[in-house]
C-alpha positions in Angstrom: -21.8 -43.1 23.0 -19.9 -40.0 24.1 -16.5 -39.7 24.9 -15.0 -37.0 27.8 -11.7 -35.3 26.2 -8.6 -36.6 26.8 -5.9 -34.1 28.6 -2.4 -33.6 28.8 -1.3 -33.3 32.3 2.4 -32.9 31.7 2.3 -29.0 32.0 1.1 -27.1 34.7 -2.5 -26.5 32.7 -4.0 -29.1 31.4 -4.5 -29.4 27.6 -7.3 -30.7 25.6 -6.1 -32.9 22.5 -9.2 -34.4 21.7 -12.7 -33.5 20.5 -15.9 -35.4 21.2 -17.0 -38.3 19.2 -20.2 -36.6 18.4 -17.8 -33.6 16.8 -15.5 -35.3 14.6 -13.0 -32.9 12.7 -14.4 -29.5 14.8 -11.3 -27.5 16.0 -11.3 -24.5 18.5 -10.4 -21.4 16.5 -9.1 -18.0 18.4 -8.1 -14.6 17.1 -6.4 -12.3 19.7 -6.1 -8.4 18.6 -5.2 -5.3 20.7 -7.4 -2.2 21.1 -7.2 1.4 22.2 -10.3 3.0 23.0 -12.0 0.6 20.8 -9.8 1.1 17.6 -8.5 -1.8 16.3 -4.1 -1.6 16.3 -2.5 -5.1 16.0 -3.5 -8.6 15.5 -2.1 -12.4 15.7 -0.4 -11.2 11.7 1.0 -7.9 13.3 2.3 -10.5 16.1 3.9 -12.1 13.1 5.0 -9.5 11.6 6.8 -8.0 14.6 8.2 -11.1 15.2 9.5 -11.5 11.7 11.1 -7.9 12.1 12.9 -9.4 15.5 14.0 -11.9 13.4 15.4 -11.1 10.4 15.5 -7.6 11.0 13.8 -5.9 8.4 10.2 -5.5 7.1 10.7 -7.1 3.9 12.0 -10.4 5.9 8.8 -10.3 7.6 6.6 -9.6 5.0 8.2 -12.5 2.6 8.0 -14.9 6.1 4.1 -14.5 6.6 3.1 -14.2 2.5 2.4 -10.2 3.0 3.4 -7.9 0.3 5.6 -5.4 1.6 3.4 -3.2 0.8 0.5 -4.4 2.9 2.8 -5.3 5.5 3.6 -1.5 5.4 0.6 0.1 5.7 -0.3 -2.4 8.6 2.3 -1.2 10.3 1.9 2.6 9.6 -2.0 1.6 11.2 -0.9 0.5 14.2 1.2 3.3 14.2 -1.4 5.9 14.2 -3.6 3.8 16.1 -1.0 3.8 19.1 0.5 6.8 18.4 3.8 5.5 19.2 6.4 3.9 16.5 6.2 0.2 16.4 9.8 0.3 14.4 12.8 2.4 13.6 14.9 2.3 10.5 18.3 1.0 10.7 20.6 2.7 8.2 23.6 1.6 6.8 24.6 -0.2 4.0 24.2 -3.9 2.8 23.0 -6.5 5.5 23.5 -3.9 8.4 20.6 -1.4 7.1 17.2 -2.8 7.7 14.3 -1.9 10.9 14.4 -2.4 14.2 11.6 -2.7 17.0 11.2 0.6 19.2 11.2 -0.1 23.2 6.8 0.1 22.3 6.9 -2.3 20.0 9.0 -4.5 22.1 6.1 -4.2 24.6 3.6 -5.0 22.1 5.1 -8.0 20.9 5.6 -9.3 24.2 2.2 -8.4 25.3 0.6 -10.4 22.3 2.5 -13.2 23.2 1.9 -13.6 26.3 -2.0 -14.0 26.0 -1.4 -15.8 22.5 0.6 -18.4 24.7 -1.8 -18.3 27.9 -4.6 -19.2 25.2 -2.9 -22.0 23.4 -1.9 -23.2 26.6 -5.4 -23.5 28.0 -6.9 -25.3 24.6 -4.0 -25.8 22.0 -3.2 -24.1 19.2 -5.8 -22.6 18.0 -4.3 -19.2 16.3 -4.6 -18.4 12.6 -2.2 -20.7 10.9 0.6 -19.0 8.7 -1.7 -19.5 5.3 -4.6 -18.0 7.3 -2.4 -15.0 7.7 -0.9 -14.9 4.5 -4.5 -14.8 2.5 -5.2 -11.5 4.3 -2.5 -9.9 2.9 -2.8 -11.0 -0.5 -5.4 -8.8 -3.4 -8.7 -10.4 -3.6 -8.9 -12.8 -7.3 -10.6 -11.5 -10.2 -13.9 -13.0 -10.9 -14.3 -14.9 -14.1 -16.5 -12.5 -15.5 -13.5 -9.6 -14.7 -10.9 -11.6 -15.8 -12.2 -12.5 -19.3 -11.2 -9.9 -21.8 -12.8 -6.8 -22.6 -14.5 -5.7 -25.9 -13.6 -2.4 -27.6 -17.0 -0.7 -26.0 -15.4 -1.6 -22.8 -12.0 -0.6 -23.3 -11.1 3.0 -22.5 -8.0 3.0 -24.6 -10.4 2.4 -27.7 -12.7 5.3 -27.3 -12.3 8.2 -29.7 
């Protein structure tokens, strides 16, 4: 027996909130990115990012919010930089709590462009963005394989060689 989703009318577009009985535990999963002549510049983690920026109003904030490295969170930005050809952020100087970044007038337009079809998407079937762990694991250094992790012999060891 098959069951019809159930909807939410209490908005203006309806929702789905259920799956069908012959899909138990399946979940509709979108990514939303922006592109300039077909090079990638910012995705749903850059939407984080900029919104961690707005926030707590500087890049290390941001970084710490989504489980980035500042590092990585950096050189995303520094990307998407290039990409647009336009700065995303400006530094705030100063000293103490007033120094930190703050979003340029593009980056404002960025973020609010992001949002707007991240919202019109989870409006039409839920949330269905990367989750803030899904984020955080693509700023984060791939593992070390048992095989690399396990200690090396004196053949292998460059310090060793005379």
């Amino acid at each position: 027996m098959r069951r019809a989703p159930r909807t939410q009318t209490t908005d203006a577009n309806p929702r789905v909130t259920d799956t069908p009985a012959n899909l138990p535990g399946t979940a509709i999963k979108t990514k939303v990115w922006m592109e300039l002549n077909g090079r990638f510049v910012i995705g749903d983690g850059g939407l984080k990012l900029l919104l961690g920026v707005l926030e707590h109003g500087s890049l290390l904030g941001a970084a710490r919010e989504i489980g980035w490295s500042y590092r990585h969170a950096w050189g995303y930005l520094k990307q998407a930089e290039a990409a647009l050809q336009a700065p995303l952020t400006t530094p705030r100087p100063g000293k103490g709590a007033s120094r930190g970044m703050a979003l340029t007038e593009a980056g404002r337009l960025v973020l609010e462009q992001l949002m707007a079809v991240r919202t019109r998407i989870d409006d039409a079937v839920g949330p269905s963005g990367p989750t803030l762990k899904d984020i955080a694991a693509r700023g984060r250094r791939p593992t070390r394989r048992v095989a690399d992790a396990r200690s090396r012999t004196a053949r292998g060891d460059w310090r060793t060689r005379r």
